[in-house]
Structure formats: structure tokens, C-alpha cells
PASEBA-1860 file (N, C-alpha, C; in nm, 3 decimals):
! residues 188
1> XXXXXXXX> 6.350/3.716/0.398/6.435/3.721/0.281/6.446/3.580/0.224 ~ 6.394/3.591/0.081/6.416/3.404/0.048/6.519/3.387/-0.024 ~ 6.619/3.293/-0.044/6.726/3.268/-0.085/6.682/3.177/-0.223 ~ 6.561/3.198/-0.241/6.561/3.105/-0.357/6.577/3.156/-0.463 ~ 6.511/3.289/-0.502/6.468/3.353/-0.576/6.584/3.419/-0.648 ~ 6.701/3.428/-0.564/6.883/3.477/-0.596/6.910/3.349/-0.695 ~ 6.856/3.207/-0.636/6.932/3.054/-0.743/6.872/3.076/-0.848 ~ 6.732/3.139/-0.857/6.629/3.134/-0.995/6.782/3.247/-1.106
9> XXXXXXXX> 6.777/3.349/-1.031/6.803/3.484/-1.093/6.984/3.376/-1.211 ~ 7.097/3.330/-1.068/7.167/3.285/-1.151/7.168/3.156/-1.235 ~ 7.070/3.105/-1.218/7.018/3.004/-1.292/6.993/3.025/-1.476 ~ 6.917/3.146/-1.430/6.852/3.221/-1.554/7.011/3.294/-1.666 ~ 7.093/3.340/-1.560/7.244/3.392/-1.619/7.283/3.288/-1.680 ~ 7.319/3.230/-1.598/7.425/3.061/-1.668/7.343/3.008/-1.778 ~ 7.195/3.019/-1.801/7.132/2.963/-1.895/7.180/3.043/-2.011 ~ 7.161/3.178/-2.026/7.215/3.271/-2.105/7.325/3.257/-2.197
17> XXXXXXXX> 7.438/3.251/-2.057/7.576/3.238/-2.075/7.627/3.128/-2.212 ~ 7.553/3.023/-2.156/7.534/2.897/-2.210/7.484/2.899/-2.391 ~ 7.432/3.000/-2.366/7.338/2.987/-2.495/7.412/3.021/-2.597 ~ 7.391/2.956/-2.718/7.478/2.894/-2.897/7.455/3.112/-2.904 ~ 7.335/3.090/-2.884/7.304/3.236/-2.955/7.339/3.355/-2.916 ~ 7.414/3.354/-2.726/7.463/3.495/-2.726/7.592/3.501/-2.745 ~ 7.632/3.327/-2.772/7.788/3.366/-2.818/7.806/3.371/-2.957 ~ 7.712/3.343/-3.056/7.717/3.381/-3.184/7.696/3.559/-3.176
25> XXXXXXXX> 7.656/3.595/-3.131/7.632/3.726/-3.148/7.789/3.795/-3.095 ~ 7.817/3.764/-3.009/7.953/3.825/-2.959/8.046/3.790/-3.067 ~ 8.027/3.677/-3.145/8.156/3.674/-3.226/8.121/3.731/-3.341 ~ 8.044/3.770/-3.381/7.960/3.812/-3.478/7.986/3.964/-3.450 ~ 7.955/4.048/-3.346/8.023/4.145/-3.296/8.144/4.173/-3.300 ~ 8.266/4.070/-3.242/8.404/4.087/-3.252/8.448/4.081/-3.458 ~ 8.401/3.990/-3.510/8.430/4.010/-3.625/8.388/4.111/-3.730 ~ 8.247/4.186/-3.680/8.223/4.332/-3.732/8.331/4.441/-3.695
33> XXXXXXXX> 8.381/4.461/-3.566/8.458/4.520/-3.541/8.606/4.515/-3.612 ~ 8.634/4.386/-3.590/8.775/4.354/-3.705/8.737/4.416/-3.857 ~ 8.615/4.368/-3.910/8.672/4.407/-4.004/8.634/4.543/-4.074 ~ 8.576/4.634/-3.991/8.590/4.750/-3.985/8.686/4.821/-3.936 ~ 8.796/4.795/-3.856/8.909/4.862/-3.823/9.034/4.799/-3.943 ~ 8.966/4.713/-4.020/9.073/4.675/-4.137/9.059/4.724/-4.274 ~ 8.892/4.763/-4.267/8.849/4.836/-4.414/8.923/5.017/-4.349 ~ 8.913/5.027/-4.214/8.974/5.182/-4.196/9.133/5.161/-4.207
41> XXXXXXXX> 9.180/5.098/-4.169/9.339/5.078/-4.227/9.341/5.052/-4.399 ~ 9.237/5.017/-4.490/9.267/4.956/-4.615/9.253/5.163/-4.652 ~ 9.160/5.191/-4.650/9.123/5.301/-4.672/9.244/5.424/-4.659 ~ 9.321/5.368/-4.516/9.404/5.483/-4.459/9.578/5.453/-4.588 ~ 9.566/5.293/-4.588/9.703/5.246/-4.689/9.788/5.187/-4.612 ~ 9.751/5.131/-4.471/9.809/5.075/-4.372/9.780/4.904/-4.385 ~ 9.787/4.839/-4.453/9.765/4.701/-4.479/9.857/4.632/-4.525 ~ 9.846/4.546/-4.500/9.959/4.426/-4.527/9.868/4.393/-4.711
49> XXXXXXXX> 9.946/4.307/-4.797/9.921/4.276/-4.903/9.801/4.163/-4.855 ~ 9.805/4.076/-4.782/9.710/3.974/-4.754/9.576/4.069/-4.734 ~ 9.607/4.140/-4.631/9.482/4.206/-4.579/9.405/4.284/-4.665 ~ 9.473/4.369/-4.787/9.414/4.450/-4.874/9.375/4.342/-4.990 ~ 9.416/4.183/-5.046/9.322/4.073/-5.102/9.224/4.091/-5.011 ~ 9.227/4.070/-4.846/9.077/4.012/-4.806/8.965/4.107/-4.790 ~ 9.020/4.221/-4.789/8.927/4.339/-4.821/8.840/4.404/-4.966 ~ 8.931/4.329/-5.067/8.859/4.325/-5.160/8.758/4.244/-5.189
57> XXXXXXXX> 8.792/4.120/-5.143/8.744/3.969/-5.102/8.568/4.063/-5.058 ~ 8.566/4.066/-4.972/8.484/4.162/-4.869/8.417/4.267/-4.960 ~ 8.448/4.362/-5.024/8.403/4.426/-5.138/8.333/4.401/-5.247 ~ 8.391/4.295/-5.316/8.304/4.205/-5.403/8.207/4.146/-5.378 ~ 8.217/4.058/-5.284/8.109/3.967/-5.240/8.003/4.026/-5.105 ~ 8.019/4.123/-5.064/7.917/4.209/-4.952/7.871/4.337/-4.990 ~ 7.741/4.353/-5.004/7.651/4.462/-5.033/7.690/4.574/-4.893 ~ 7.654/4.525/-4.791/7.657/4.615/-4.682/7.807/4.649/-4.657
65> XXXXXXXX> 7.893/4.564/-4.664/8.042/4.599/-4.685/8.066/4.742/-4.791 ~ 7.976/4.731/-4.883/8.043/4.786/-4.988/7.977/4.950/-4.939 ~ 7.877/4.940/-4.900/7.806/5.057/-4.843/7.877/5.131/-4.716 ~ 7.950/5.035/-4.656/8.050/5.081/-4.500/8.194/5.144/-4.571 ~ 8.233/5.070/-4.685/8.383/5.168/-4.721/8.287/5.284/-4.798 ~ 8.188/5.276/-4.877/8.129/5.444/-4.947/8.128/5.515/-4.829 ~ 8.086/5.495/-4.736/8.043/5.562/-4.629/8.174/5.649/-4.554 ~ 8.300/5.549/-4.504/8.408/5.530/-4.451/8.476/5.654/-4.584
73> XXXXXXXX> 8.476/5.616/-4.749/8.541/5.676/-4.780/8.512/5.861/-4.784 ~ 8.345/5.839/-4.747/8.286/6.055/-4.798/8.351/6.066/-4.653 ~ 8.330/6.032/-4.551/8.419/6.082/-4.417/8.560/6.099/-4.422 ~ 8.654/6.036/-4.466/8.764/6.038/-4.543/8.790/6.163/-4.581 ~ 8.740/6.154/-4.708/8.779/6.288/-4.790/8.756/6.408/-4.707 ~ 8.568/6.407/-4.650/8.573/6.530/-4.601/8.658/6.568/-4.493 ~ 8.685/6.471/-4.415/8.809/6.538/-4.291/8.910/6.574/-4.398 ~ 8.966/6.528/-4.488/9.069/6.612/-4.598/9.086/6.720/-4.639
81> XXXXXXXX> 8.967/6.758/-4.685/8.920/6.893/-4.713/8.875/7.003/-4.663 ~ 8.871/6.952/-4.519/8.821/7.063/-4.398/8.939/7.178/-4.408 ~ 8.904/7.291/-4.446/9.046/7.407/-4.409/9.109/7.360/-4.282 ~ 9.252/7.418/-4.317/9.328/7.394/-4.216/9.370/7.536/-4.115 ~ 9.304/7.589/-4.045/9.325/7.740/-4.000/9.460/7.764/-3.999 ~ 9.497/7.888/-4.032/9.628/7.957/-4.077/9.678/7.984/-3.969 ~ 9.819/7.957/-3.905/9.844/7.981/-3.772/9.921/8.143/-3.791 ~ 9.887/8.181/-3.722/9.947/8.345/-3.681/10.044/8.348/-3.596
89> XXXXXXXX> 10.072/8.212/-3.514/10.187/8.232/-3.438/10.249/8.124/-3.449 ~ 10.420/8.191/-3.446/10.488/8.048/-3.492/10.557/8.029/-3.406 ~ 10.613/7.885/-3.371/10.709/7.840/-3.247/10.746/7.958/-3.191 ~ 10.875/8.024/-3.265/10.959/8.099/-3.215/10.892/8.221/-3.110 ~ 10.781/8.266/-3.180/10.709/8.344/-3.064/10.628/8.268/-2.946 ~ 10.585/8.177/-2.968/10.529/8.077/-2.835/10.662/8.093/-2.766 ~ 10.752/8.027/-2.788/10.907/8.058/-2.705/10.951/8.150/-2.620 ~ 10.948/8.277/-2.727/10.989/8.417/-2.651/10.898/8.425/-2.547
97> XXXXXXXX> 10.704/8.424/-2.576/10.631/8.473/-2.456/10.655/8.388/-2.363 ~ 10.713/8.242/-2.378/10.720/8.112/-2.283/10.848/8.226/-2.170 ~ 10.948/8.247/-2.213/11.047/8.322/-2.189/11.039/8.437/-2.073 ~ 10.944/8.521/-2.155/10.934/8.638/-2.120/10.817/8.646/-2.002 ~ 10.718/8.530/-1.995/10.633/8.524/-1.910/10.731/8.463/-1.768 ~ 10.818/8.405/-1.784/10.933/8.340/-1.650/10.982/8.440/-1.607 ~ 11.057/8.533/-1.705/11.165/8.689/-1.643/11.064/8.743/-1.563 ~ 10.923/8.773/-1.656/10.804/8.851/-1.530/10.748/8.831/-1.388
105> XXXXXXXX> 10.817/8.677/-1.406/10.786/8.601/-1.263/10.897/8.601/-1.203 ~ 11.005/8.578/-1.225/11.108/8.603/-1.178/11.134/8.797/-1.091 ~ 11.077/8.798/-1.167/11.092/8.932/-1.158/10.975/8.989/-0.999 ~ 10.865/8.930/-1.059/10.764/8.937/-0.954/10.834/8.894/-0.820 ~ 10.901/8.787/-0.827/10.955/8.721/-0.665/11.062/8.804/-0.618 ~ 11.144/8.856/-0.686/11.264/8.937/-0.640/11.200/9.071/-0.598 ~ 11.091/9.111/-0.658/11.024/9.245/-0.614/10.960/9.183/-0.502 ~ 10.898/9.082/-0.473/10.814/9.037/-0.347/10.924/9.022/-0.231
113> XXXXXXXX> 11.036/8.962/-0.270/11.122/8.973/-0.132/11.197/9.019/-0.130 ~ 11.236/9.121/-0.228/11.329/9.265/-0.208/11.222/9.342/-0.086 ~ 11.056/9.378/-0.135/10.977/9.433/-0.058/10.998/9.384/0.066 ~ 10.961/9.282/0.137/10.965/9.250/0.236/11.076/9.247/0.354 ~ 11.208/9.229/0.241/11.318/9.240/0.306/11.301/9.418/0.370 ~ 11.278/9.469/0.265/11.303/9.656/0.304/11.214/9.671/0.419 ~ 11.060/9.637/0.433/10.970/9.637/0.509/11.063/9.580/0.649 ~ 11.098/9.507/0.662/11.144/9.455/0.732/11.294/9.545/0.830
121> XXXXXXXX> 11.329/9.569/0.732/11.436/9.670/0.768/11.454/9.811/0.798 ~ 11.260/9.896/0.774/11.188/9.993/0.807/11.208/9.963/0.916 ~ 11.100/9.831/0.990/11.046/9.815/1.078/11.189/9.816/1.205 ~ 11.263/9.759/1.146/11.368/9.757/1.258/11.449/9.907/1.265 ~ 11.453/9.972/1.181/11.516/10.077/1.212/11.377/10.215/1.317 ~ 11.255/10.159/1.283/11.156/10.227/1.344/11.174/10.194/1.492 ~ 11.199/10.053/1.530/11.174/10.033/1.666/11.309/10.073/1.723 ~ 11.419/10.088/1.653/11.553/10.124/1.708/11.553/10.252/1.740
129> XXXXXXXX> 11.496/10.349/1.659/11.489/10.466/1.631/11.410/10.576/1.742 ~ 11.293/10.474/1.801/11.216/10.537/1.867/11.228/10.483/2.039 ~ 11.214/10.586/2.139/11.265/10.596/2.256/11.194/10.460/2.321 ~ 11.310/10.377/2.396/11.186/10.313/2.477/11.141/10.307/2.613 ~ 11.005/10.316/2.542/10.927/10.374/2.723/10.902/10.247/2.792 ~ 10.894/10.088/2.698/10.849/9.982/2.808/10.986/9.895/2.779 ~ 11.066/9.817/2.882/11.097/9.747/2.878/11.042/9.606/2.846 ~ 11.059/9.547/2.707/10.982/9.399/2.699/11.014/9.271/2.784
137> XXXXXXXX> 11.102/9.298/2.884/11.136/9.197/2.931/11.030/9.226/3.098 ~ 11.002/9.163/3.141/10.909/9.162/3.240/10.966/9.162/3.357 ~ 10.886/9.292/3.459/10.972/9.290/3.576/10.889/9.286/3.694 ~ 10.951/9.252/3.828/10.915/9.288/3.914/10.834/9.410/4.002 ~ 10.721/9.428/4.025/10.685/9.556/4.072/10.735/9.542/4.239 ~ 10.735/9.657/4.280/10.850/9.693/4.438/10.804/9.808/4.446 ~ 10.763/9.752/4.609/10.692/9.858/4.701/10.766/9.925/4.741 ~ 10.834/10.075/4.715/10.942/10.205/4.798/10.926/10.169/4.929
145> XXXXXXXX> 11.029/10.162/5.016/11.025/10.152/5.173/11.069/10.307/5.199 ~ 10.940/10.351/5.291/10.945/10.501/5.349/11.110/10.479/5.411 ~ 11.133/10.651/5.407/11.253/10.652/5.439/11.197/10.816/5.606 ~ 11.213/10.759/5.665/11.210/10.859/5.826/11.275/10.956/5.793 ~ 11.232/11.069/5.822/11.301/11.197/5.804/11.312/11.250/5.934 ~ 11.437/11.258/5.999/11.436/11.318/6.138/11.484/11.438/6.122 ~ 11.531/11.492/6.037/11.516/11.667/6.040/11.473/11.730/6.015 ~ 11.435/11.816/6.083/11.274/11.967/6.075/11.313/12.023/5.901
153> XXXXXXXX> 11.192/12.008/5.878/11.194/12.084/5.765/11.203/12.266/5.807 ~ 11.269/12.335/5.652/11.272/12.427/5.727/11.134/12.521/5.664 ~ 11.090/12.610/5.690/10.954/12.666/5.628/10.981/12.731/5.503 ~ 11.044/12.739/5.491/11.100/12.795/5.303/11.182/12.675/5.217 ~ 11.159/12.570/5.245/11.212/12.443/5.196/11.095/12.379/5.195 ~ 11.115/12.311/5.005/10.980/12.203/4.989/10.994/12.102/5.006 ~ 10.904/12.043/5.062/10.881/11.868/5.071/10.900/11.822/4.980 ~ 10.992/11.785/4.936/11.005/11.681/4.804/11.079/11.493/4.835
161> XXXXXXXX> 10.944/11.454/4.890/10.958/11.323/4.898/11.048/11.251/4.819 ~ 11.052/11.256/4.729/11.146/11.154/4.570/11.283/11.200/4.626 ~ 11.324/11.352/4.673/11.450/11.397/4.665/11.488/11.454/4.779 ~ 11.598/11.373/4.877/11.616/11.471/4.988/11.790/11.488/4.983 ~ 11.826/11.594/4.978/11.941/11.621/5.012/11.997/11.632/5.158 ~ 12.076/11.604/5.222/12.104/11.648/5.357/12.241/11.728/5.361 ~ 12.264/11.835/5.371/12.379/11.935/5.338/12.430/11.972/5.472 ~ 12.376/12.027/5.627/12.431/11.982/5.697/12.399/11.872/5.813
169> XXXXXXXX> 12.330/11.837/5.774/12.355/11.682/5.882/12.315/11.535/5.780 ~ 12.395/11.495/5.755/12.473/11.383/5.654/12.347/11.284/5.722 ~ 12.271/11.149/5.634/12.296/11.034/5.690/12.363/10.984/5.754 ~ 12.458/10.946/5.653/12.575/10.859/5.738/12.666/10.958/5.833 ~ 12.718/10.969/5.947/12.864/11.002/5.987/12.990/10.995/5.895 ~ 13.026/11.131/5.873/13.114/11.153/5.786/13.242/11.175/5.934 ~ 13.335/11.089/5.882/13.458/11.091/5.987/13.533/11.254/5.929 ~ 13.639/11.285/6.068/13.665/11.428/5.997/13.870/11.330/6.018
177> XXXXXXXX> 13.908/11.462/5.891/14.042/11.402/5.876/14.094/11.478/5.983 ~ 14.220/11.382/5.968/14.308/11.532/6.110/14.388/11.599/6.074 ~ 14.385/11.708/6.123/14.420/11.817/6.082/14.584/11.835/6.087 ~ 14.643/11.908/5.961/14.790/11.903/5.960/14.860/11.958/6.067 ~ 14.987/11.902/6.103/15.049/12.026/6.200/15.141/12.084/6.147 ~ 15.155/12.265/6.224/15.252/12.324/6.167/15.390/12.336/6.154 ~ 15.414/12.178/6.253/15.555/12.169/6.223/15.621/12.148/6.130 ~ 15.581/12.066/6.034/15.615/12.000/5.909/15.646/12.119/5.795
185> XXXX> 15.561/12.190/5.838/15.602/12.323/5.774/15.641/12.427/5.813 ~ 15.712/12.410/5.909/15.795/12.569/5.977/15.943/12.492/5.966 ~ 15.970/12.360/5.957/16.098/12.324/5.913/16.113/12.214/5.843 ~ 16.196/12.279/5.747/16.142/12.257/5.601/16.324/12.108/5.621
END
């Protein structure tokens, strides 16, 4: 990579820069511009009294001047004369639909969460409504501990594991009360 050839390049700029002739052209540029945004203000009626002398100034004495306001003025007119399309709608109705397009939205959101609210209030009366077979809360599973059966089944009595009644011989020992005596009641 040679580093020289970068000093040539800004060498060659600054020479430029430097030069009578590209800054005559820039001012030469800036003052075309002025005084074309002053012949479009003379044209428009936006001028100071000085400025509309130096524009005449400019008129008289410049051919190509005089050819830039002919020019400046047929553009003029014709944007003047361009129809102006007839409006069919006036404020007051832009307004109302401005209006009436908000109530519809308004309207849209109160129907969106009126819906949802109701949906919502289906749903809970559905799950209230209907039996429940699972408990959601999570449980323990538990192994039944056999229970010994020491009395003979009898042969016209079913095995029903889940359900045993014992009618006369109890699990537990049932204590017996004692029995009244008849004294208490033979004298009164």
C-alpha cells in the first residue's frame, strides 16, 4: 500500500480548492440563485421597494434575465389558471365521519369486552355447573390395607370385599349395659 499516491490525490484537492476559478463559479452560482429567488418574489409582489428598483435594474440591462421572468411569468399564470377541483365534501361532514368513525370504535371495544366478559362468565358457570369427577388439587395415591376376616362366610351371603357388615359378632366388643332392677319399680 503506498502512501504517496493519497498526498498526490490531496494535493490535487487543495490545488482546486485554491483555484480563482472554482470560487468564481460558486459565487457566480450563489448569485444566480439570489437573484432568481428575488425575480420569484418580484413576480409573486413580495419585495421590498429597493429590491423591485434592482429587479428592474436586471430587466433592462440582461437579455437572459429578461427571458428567466418570461419564462417565470407563463408558469405563473398557468399554475393560476389550472381548475381548482370542486370539493364535494365540506368540513362539517369530514367532522361528523371523524365522529362517527370513534362511536364505531368505541363501540367495537365495548362489544369486544362485553364478549369476553360473557365468555368468561359461560365458562365459569359451565365448570360450576358440571359434576366434578377430578379433584385439581393433587393427591396422594394409598395402598387399602387388607382387612382379615375371621368369620365364616355364610353360603347364601356374598363376598363383598368393599362392604362388610358384622350384625352378630361386632369388631369391636360392644360392652352390655346393666340391667334395671325391679325394685325401683315395685316401690314407687
Amino acid at each position: 500500500m503506498e502512501l504517496g499516491g493519497g498526498a498526490k490525490m490531496t494535493a490535487k484537492y487543495d490545488s482546486f480548492n485554491n483555484n480563482s476559478h472554482s470560487d468564481m463559479y460558486l459565487e457566480n452560482m450563489t448569485l444566480e440563485n439570489d437573484r432568481f429567488e428575488l425575480l420569484s418574489a418580484y413576480i409573486d409582489g413580495e419585495v421590498t421597494v429597493a429590491q423591485k428598483e434592482q429587479v428592474q435594474q436586471w430587466l433592462n440591462e440582461d437579455p437572459s434575465f429578461q427571458q428567466l421572468y418570461q419564462r417565470l411569468l407563463k408558469l405563473n399564470h398557468g399554475f393560476q389558471s389550472l381548475p381548482i377541483p370542486a370539493t364535494t365534501v365540506y368540513p362539517q361532514q369530514i367532522t361528523n365521519r371523524v365522529f362517527e368513525r370513534m362511536e364505531a370504535h368505541r363501540w367495537q371495544k365495548i362489544t369486544f369486552w362485553g364478549g369476553t366478559a360473557i365468555a368468561a362468565l359461560i365458562v365459569g358457570l359451565v365448570s360450576f355447573l358440571l359434576p366434578q369427577t377430578r379433584n385439581p388439587a393433587p393427591q396422594m395415591a394409598e395402598t387399602p390395607t387388607p382387612v382379615e376376616n375371621t368369620a365364616p362366610i355364610a353360603s347364601n351371603e356374598v363376598n363383598a370385599p368393599s362392604l362388610m357388615i358384622a350384625v352378630n359378632r361386632p369388631v369391636v366388643p360392644i360392652p352390655k349395659a346393666p340391667e334395671p332392677s325391679n325394685e325401683n319399680w315395685e316401690n314407687p
